[in-house]
C-alpha positions as CSV (number, residue, x, y, z in Angstrom):
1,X,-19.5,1.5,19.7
2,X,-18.2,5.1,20.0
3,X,-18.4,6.8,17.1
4,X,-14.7,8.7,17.4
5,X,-12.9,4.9,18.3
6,X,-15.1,3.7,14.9
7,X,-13.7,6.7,13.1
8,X,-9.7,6.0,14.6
9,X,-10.2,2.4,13.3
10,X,-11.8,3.3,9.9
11,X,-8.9,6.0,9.1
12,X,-6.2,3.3,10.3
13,X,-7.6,0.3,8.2
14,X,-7.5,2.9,5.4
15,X,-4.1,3.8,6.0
16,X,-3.0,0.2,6.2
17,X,-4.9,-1.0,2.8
18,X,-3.3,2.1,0.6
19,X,0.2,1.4,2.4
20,X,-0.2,-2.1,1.4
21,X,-1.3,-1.4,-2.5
22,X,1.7,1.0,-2.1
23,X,3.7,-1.7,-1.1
24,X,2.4,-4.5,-3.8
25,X,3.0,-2.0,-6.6
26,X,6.6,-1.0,-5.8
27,X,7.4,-4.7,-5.3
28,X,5.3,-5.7,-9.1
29,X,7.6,-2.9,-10.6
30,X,10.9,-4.0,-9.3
31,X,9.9,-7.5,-10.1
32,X,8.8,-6.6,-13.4
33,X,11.6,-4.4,-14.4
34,X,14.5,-6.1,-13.0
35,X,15.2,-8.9,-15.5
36,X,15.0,-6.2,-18.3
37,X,18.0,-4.3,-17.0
38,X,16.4,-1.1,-18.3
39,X,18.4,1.9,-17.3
40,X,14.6,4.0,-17.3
């Protein structure tokens, strides 16, 4: 496999996991603090 196209697909499927933790976090917080009504 070349090593530049292994590299390309290493730094996407990085780029896909942290937007995806990203994602999961924001969604936790406004799940978690939505039914609290805090004004934080």
């Amino acid at each position: 496999m070349n090593v530049l196209l292994y590299a390309l697909l290493t730094y996407l499927a990085t780029a896909i996991i942290s937007f995806a933790v990203v994602g999961v976090i924001v969604l936790v917080n406004k799940l978690c603090s939505a039914p609290k009504e805090k004004s934080s």
